[in-house]
C-alpha positions as CSV (number, residue, x, y, z in Angstrom):
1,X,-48.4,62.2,-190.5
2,X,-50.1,62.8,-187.3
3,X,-54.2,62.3,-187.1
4,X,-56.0,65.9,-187.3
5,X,-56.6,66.7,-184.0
6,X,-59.3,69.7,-182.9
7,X,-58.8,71.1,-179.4
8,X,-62.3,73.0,-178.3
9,X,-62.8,74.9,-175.2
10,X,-66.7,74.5,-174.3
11,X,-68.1,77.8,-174.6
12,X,-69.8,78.9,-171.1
13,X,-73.7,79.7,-171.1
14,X,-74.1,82.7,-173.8
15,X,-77.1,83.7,-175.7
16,X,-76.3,83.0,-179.5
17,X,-77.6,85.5,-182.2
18,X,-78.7,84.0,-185.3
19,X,-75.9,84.4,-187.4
20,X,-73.0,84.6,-185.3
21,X,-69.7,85.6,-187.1
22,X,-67.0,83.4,-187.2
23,X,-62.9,83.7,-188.4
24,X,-60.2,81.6,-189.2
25,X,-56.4,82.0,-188.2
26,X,-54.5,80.2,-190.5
27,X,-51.3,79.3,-188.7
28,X,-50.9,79.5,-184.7
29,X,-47.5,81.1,-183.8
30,X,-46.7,84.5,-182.5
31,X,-49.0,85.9,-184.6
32,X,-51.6,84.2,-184.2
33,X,-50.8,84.3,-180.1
34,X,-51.7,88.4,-180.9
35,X,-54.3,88.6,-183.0
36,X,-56.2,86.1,-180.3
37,X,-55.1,88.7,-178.0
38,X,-56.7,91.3,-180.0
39,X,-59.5,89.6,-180.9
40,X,-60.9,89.0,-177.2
41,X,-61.2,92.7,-177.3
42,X,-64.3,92.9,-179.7
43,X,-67.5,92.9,-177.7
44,X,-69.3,91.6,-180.6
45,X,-69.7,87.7,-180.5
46,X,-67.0,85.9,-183.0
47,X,-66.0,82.1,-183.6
48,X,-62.5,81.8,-183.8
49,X,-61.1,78.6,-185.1
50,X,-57.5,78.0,-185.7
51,X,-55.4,76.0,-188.2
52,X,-51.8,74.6,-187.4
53,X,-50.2,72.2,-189.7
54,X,-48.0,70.9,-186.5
55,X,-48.8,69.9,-183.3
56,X,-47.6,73.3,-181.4
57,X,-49.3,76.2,-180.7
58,X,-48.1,79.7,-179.7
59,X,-44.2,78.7,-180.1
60,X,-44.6,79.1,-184.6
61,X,-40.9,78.3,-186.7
62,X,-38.7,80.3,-184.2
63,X,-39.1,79.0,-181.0
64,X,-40.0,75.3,-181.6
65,X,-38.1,72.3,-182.8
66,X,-38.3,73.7,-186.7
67,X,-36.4,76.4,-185.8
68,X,-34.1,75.7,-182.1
69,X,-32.6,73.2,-180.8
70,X,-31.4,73.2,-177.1
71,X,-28.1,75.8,-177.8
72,X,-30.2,78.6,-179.1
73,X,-31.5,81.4,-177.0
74,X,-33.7,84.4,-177.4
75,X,-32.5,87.8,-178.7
76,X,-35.0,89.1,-176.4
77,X,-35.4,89.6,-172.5
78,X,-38.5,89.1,-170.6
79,X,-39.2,93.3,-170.5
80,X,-38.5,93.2,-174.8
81,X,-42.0,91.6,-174.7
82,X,-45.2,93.4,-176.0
83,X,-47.6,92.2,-173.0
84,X,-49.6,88.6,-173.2
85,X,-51.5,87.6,-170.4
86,X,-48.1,87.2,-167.7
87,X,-44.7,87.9,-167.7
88,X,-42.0,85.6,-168.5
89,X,-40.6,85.9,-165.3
90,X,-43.7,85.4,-163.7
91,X,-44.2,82.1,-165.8
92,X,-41.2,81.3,-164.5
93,X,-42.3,81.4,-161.3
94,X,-45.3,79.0,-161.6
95,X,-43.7,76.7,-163.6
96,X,-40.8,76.2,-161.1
97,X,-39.7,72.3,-160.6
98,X,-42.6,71.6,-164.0
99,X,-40.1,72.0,-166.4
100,X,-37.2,69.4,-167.9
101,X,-34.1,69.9,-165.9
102,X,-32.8,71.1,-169.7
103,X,-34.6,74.4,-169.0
104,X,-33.1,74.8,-165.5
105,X,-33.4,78.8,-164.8
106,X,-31.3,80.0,-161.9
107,X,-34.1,81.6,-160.7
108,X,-32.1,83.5,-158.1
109,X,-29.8,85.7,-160.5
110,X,-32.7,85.5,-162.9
111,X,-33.6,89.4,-164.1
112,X,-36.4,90.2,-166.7
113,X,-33.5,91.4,-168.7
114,X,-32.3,87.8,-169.0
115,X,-32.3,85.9,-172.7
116,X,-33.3,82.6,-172.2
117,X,-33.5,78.9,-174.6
118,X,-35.9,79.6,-177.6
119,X,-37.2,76.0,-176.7
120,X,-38.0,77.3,-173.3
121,X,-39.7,80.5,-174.6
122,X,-41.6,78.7,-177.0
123,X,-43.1,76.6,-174.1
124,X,-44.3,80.1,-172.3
125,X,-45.7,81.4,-175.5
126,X,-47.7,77.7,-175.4
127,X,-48.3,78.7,-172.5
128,X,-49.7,82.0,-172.7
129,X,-51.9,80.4,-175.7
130,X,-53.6,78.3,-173.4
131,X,-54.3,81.0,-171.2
132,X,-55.9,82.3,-174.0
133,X,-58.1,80.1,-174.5
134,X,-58.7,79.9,-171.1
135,X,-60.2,83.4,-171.1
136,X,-62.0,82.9,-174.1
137,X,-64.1,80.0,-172.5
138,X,-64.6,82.1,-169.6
139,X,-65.9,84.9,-171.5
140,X,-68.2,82.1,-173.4
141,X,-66.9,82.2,-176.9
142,X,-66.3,79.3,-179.0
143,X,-63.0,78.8,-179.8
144,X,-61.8,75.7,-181.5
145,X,-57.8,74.7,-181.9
146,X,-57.2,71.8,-185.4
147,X,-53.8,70.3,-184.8
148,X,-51.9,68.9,-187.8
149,X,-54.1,70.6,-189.8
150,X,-53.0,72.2,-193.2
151,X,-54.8,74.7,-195.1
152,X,-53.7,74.4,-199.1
153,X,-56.3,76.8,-200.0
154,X,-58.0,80.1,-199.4
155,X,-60.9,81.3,-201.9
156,X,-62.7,84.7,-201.6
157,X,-66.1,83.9,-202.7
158,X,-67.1,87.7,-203.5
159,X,-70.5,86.4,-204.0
160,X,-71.6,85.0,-200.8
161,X,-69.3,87.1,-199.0
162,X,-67.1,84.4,-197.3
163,X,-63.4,82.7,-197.4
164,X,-63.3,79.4,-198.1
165,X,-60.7,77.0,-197.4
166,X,-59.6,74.0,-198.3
167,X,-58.0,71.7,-196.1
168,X,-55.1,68.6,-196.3
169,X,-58.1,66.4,-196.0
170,X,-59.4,68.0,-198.7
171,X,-62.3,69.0,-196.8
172,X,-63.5,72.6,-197.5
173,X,-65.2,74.9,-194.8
174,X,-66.7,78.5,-195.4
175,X,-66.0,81.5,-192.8
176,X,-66.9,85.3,-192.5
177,X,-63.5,86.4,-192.1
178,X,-59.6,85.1,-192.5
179,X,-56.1,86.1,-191.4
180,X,-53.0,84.4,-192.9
181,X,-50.6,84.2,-189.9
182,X,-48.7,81.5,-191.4
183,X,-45.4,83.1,-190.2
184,X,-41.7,81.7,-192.1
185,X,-41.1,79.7,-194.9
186,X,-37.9,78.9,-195.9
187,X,-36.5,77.6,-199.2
188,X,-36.3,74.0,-199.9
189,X,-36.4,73.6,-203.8
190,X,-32.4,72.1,-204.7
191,X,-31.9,71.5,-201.5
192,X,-32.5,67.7,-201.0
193,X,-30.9,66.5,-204.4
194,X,-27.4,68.5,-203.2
195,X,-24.6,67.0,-200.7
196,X,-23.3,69.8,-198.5
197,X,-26.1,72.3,-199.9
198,X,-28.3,73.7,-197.3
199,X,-30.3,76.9,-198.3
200,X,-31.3,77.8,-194.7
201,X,-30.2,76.6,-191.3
202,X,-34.1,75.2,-190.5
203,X,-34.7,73.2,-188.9
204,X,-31.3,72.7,-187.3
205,X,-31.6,69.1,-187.2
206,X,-30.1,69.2,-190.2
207,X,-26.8,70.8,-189.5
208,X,-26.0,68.0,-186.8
209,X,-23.1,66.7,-189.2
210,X,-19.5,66.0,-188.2
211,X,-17.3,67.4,-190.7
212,X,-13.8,68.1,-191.3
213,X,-13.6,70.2,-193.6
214,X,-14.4,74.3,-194.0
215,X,-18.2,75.3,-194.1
216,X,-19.4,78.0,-196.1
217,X,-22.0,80.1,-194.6
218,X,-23.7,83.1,-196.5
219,X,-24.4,86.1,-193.8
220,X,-23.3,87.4,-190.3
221,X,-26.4,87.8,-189.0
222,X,-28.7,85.9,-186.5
223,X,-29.4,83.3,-188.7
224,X,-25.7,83.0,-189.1
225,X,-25.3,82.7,-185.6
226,X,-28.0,80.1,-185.2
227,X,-26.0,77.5,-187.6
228,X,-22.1,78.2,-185.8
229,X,-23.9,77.3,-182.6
230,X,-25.6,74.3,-184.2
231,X,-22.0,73.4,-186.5
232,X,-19.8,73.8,-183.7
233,X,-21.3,71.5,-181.2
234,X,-21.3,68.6,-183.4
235,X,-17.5,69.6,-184.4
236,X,-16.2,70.2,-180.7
237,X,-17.6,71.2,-177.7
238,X,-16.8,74.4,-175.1
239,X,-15.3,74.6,-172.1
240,X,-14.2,77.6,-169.4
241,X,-11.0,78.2,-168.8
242,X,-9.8,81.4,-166.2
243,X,-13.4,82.8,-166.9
244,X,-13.0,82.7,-170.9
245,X,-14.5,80.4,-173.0
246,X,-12.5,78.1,-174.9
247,X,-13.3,75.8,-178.4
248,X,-12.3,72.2,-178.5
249,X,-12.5,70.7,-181.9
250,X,-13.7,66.8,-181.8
251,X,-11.8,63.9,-182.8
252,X,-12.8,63.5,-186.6
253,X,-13.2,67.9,-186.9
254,X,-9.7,69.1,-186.9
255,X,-9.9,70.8,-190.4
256,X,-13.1,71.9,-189.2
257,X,-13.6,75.5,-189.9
258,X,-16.5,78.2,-190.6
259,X,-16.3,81.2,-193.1
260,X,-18.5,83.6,-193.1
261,X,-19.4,85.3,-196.4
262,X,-20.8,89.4,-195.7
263,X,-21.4,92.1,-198.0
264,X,-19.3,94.5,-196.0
265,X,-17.9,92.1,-194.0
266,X,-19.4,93.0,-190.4
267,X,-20.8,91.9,-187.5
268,X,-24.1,92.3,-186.3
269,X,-24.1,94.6,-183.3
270,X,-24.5,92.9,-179.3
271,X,-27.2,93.7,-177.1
272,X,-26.7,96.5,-174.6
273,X,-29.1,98.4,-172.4
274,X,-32.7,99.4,-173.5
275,X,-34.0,102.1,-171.9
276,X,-37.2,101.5,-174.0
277,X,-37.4,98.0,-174.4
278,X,-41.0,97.3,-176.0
279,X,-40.5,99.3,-179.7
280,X,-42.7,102.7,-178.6
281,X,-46.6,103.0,-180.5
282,X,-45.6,106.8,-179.9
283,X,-42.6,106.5,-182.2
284,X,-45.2,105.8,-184.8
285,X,-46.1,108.8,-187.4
286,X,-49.7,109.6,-187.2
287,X,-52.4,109.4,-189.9
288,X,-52.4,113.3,-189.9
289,X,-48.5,113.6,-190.2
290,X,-48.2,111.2,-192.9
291,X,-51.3,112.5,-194.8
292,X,-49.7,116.1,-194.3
293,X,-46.4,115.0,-196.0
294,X,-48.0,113.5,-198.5
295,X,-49.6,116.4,-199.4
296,X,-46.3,118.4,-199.1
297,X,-44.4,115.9,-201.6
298,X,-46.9,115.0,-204.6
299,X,-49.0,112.0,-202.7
300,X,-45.8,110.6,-201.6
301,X,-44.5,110.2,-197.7
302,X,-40.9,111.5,-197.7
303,X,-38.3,109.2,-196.7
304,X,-36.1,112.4,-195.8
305,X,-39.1,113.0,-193.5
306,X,-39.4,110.0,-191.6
307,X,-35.7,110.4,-191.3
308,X,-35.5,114.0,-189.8
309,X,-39.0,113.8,-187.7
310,X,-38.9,110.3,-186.0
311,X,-35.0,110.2,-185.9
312,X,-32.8,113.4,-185.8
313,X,-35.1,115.2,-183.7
314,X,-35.5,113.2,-181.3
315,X,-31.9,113.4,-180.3
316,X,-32.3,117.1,-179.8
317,X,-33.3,116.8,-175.6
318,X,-32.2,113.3,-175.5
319,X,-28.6,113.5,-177.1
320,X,-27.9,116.9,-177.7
321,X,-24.3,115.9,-178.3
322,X,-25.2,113.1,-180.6
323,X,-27.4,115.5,-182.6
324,X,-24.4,118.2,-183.1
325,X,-22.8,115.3,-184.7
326,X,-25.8,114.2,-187.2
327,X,-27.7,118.0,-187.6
328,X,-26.3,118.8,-190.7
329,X,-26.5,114.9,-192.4
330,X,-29.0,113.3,-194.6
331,X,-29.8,109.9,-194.8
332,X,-27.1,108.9,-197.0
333,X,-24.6,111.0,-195.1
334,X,-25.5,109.1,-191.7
335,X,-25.5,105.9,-192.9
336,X,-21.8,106.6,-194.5
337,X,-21.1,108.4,-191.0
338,X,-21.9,105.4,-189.3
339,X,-20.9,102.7,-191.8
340,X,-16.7,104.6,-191.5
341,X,-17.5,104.0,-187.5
342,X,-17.1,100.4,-188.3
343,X,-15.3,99.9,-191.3
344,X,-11.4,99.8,-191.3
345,X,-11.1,97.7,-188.5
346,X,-10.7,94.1,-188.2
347,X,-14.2,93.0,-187.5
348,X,-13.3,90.6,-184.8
349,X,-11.6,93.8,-183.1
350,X,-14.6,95.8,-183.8
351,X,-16.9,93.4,-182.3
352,X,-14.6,93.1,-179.2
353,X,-15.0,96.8,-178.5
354,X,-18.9,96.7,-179.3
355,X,-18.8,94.0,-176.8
356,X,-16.8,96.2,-174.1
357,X,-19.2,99.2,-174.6
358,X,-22.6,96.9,-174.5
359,X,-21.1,95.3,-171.4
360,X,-20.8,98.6,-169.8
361,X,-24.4,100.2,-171.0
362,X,-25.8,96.8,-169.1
363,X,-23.8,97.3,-165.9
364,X,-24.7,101.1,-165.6
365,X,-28.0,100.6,-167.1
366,X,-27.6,103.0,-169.9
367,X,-28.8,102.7,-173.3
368,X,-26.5,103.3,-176.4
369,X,-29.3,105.7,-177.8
370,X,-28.7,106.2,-181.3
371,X,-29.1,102.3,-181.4
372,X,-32.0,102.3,-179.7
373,X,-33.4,105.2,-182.2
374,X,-32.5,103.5,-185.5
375,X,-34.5,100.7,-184.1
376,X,-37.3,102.7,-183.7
377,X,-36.9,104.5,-186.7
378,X,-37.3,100.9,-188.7
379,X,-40.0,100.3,-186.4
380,X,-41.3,103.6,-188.1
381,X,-40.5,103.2,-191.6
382,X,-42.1,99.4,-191.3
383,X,-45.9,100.4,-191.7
384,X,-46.1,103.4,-194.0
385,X,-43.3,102.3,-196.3
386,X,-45.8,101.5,-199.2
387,X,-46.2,105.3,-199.4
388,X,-42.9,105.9,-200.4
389,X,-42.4,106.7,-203.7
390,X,-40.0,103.9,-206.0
391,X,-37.1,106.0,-205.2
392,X,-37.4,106.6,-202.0
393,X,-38.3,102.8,-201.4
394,X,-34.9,101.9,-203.4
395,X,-33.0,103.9,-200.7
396,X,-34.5,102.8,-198.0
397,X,-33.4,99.4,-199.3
398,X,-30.1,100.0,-200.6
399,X,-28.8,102.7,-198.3
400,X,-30.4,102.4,-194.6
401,X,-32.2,98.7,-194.4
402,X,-28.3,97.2,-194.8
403,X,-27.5,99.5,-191.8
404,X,-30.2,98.2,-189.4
405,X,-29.7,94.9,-190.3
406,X,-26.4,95.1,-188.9
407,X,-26.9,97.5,-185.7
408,X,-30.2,96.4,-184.7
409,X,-29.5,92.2,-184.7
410,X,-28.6,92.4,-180.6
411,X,-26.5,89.8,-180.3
412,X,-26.9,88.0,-176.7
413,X,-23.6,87.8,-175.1
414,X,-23.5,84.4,-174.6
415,X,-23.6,83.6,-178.3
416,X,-20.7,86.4,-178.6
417,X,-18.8,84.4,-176.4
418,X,-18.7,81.7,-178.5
419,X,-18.0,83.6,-181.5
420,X,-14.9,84.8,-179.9
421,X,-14.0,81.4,-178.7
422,X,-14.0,79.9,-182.2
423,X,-12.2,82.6,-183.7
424,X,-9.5,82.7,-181.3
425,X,-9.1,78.7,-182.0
426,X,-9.2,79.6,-186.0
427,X,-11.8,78.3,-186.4
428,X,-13.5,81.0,-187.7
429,X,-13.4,84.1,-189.9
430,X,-15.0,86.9,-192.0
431,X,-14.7,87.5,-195.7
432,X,-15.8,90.1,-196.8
433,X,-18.2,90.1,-200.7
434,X,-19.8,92.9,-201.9
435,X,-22.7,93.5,-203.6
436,X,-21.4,91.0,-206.8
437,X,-20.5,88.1,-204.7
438,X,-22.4,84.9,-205.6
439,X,-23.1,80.9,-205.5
440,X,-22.5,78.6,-208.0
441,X,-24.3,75.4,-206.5
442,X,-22.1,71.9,-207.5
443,X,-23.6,68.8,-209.3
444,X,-21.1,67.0,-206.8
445,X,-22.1,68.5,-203.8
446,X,-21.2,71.8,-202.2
447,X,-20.7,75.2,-204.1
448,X,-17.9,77.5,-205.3
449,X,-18.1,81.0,-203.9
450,X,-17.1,83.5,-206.0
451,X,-16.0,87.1,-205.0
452,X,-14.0,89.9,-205.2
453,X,-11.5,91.0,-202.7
454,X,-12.1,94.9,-202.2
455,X,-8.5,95.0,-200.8
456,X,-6.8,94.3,-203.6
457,X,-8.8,93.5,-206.3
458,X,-8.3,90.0,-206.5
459,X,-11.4,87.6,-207.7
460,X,-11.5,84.5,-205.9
461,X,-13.7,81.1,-206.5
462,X,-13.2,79.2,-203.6
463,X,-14.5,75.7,-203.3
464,X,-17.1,74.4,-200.0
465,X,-17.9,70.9,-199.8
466,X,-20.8,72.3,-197.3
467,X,-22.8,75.5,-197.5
468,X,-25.7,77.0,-195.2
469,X,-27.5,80.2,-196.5
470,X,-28.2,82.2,-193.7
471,X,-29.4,85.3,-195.2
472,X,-32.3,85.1,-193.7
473,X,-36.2,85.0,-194.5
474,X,-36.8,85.6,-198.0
475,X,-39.4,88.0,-199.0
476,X,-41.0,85.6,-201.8
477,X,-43.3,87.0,-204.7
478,X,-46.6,86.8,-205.5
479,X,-45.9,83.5,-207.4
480,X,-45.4,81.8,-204.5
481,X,-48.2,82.5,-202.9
482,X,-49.4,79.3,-201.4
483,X,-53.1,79.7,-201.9
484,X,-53.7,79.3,-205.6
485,X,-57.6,80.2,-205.4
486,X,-56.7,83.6,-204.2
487,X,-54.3,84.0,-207.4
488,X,-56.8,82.0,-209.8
489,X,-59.7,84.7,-208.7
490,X,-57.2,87.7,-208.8
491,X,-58.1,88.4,-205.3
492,X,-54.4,89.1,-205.0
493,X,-52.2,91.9,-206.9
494,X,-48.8,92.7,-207.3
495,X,-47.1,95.2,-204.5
496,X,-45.6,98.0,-206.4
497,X,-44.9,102.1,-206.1
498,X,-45.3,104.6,-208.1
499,X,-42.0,106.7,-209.6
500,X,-41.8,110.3,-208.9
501,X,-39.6,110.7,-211.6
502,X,-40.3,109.9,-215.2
503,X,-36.9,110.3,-215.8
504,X,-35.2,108.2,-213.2
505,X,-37.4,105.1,-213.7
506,X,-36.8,105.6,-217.6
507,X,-32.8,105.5,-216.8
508,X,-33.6,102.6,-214.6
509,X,-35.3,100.9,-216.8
510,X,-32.4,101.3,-219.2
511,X,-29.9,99.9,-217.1
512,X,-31.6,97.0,-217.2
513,X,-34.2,96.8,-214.1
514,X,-36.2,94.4,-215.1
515,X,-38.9,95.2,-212.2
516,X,-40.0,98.4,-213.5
517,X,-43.3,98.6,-215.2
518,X,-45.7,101.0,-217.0
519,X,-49.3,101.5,-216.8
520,X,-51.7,102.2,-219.0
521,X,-51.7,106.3,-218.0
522,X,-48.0,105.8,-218.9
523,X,-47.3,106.1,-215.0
524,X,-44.1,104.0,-213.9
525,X,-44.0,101.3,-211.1
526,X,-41.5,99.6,-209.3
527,X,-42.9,95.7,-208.4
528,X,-41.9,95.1,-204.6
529,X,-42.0,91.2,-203.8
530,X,-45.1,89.6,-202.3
531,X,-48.5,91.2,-201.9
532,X,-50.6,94.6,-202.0
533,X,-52.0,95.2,-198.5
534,X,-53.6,98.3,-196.9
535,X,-52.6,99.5,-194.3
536,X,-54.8,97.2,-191.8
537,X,-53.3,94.2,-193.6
538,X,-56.0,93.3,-195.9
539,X,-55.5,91.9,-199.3
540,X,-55.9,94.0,-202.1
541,X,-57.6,92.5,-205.8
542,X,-56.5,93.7,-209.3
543,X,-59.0,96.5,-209.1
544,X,-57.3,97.9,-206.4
545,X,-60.1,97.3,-203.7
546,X,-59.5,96.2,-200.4
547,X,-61.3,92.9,-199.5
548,X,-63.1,93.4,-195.8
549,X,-63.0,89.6,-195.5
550,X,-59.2,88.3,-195.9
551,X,-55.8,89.5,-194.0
552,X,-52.6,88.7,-193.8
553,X,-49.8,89.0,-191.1
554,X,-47.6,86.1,-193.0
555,X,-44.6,88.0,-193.6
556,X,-42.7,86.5,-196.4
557,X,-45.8,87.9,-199.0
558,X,-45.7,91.3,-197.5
559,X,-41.9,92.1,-197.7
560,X,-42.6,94.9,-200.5
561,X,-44.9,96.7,-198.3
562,X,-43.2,96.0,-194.7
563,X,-39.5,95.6,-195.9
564,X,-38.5,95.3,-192.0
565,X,-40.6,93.6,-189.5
566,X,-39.3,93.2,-186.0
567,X,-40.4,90.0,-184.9
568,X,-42.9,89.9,-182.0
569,X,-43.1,93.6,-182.0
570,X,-44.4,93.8,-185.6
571,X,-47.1,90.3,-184.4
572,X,-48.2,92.7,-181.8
573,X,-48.7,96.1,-183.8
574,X,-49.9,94.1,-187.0
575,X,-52.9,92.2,-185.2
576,X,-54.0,95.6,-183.6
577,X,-54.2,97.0,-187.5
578,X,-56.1,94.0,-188.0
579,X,-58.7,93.9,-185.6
580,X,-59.3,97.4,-185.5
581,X,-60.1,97.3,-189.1
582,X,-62.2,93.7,-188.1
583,X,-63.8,96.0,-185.5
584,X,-65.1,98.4,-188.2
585,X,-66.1,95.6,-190.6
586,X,-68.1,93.8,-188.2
587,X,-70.3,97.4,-186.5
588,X,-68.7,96.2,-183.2
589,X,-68.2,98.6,-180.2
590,X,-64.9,97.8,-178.7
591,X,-62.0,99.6,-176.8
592,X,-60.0,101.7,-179.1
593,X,-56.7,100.2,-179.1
594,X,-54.7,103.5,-179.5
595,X,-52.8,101.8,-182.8
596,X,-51.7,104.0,-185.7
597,X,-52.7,101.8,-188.6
């Protein structure tokens, strides 16, 4: 393991008060990037010292080698971007004839609404840390940077109102404040003692096998996509022929194959036109609405609210033909509107004609809207969704959240072009597996896939000799939180919400839901994985109180309360939530940062 390494910017001439505050980040990725953003804001004077158990900063799991190698590419454009301290393009710019010749831009047909390497975007989000840093110094505060520095443990220690942590070395070190921005962790446990069993394509290094044979891969989403990339470049290679793109299996690869395994067997939708591309802070539901509501609905926010306010009616000016369409629908009623859109077609057909109508929203610059809205709306639904009520959070799960993870993926075109390449060599298809398809993991090596065609009622149990699970980030449970002083002191408690309904949770319950529990009032709960948080992202103890002094933008222990979170867009709106709340804690006088937390 590398040698701990501490990176310190000399703080420029400044008058120290006593007791200056100080804060740790654990983890420095995109969220971290955000919150240091954010931070810089306060006016009071704050330490900040960061934690990073690699050697990269800014880049986190996406966007460095634990998570790209050189054929993956950004489902983002440069104008996607909440702001940092420059443009991509202007980056760009500066760093012309500084970079490897592997991140070669054509800098002359180069647009802001270009995708572009993850590597390579991971090197300007590096970049933009530095600059960070920079500014820091230059506004004389002490920041310090530990390299190859792992935190195993975070304790509250209510008494002397700190956070203590405990590091690899096993060296300890007391702060004022914390904020858990630790970003992914994938699954690992089975893994290793399994040939052919991979449960997640990260970091890709790992799918750099020749085979010749047919690969299982669970999912058709991004994640997917990142391991057909990865698979299909050590099984063949690409070339152009007459302006298409054509697969060429390798010598050694010509059983090679790749089936895809979806619920409803789709493909994620391709990236077309944004006319808004940063996700809007005005699409957001204020404090007062969502206080009205729940007022309105028994201390609950309505789903069938969020729905009608911050998605239906806003296709009233915009779409008035759209709206004629969707007026009279519910939620359920859209989503089946929508789902019958896509369904009954091959999806390889579908996703042709998806591609044909992106391709023209890019070339005459006009968004596909309703798109573009059910983004927004999970955008929306992301940071009050712990107000739901059980049943309302169990349709949002069940009923829209398997919608937008289909429309709202953006597949770049270039990775669409592949897909179609392989597929038209055979070399890859979609199978479609329900809700009750599942994996049964091999001694030998591989798995058996068992499912049930919906066609004609067929079960199959078809045998892999390699699998990849690319269903994406997990949301883990409280169990695995991995800071065990936080769970030893109960500074932690289980995400849950409260029924509406006696008598749906007590039908529930009878089915067989094991996650539903009672209190001692006789009130029913449904336990959401990972983590109570408030709405500013603090932790919340068994007592229910908020604690002032840890946060946490990590999202694999918040998925109860933020069931979607939309990557650098939910870095940006989460570390204003923080440090306006950080802001408050502290007495500080700062610019309000016009965030509905």
């Amino acid at each position: 393991m590398e040698q701990a390494k501490v990176v310190e910017y000399p703080a420029a001439s400044m008058n120290h008060k006593n007791n200056p505050k100080n804060i740790a980040i654990i983890g420095a990725g995109p969220s971290s990037l955000y919150l240091l953003k954010h931070l810089l804001t306060l006016d009071k004077e704050l330490e900040i010292e960061v934690f990073e158990k690699t050697g990269i900063v800014g880049a986190g799991m996406p966007y460095s080698p634990q998570g790209a190698t050189a054929e993956h590419i950004t489902n983002v454009s440069g104008n996607e971007i909440p702001p940092l301290v420059m443009t991509l393009s202007r980056w760009l710019d500066e760093m012309a004839g500084k970079l490897p010749e592997q991140y070669a831009i054509d800098r002359d047909n180069f647009t802001q609404h270009h995708v572009v390497p993850r590597l390579l975007f991971g090197k300007y989000l590096a970049g933009q840390f530095s600059l960070l840093r920079e500014q820091a110094a230059n506004e004389g505060r002490v920041i310090k940077v530990h390299l190859n520095t792992e935190v195993t443990d975070l304790t509250d220690c209510h008494e002397e109102q700190k956070v203590q942590l405990t590091l690899g070395s096993g060296k300890t070190r007391e702060f004022d404040y914390a904020v858990v921005c630790s970003g992914h962790r994938w699954p690992e446990k089975g893994e290793s003692a399994r040939k052919g069993y991979f449960l997640s394509p990260y970091p890709p290094t790992k799918l750099a096998l020749q085979v010749n044979h047919a690969v299982a891969i669970k999912g058709s989403s991004l994640t997917a996509i990142d391991a057909i990339r990865t698979l299909a470049r050590h099984n063949g290679s690409f070339e152009e022929e007459n302006g298409k793109l054509r697969f060429v299996p390798a010598e050694g690869s010509e059983k090679f194959k790749i089936v895809m395994h979806s619920r409803n067997g789709l493909l994620p939708a391709i990236r077309f036109h944004l006319r808004q591309p940063e996700l809007s802070q005005d699409s957001l539901l204020t404090q007062e609405e969502v206080d009205a509501n729940k007022k309105e609905n028994g201390g609950f926010l309505s789903l069938d609210f969020v729905f009608e306010q911050n998605f239906k009616r806003r296709f009233q000016k915009s779409d008035p033909e759209f709206y004629k369409r969707i007026k009279n629908h519910n939620l359920e009623s859209f989503v089946d509107l929508v789902m019958s859109m896509r369904e009954g077609k091959p999806p390889f057909r579908l996703f042709r004609e998806e591609y044909e109508e992106a391709e023209e929203s890019i070339r005459r610059r006009k968004s596909i809207f309703w798109k573009e809205m059910l983004a927004e709306l999970s955008f929306t639904m992301n940071y009050p969704a712990k107000y739901l009520s059980a049943e309302d959070m169990l349709r949002l799960k069940n009923v829209l959240m398997p919608l937008v993870s289909i429309v709202i993926a953006f597949v770049p075109q270039s990775s669409c072009d592949e897909l179609f390449a392989l597929h038209d060599a055979g070399r890859l298809d979609i199978v479609t597996v329900g809700q009750e398809g599942r994996v049964e993991p091999l001694k030998e090596g591989g798995i058996r896939y068992h499912y049930t065609d919906e066609h004609d009622g067929k079960k199959h149990a078809i045998r892999y000799h390699t699998y990849v699970d690319c269903s994406g980030q997990p949301h883990l449970s409280i169990e695995d939180l991995p800071f065990p002083g936080l769970l030893r002191r109960k500074s932690v408690s289980q995400a849950a919400l409260r029924f509406k309904s006696r008598e749906e949770a007590e039908k529930l319950l009878a089915e067989g839901n094991e996650l539903i529990v009672q209190n001692e009032h006789g009130e029913y709960f449904l336990k959401v994985s990972g983590i109570t948080i408030t709405d500013h992202f603090q932790i919340v103890n068994e007592y229910n109180i908020p604690n002032d002094r840890i946060y946490i933008m990590a999202v694999p222990y918040i998925g109860g309360y933020n069931p979607d979170y939309s990557g650098l867009d939910f870095c940006e709106q989460a570390s204003r939530c923080i440090v306006e709340k950080l802001g408050q804690v502290m007495n500080a006088s700062h610019p309000p940062l016009h965030a509905e937390c």
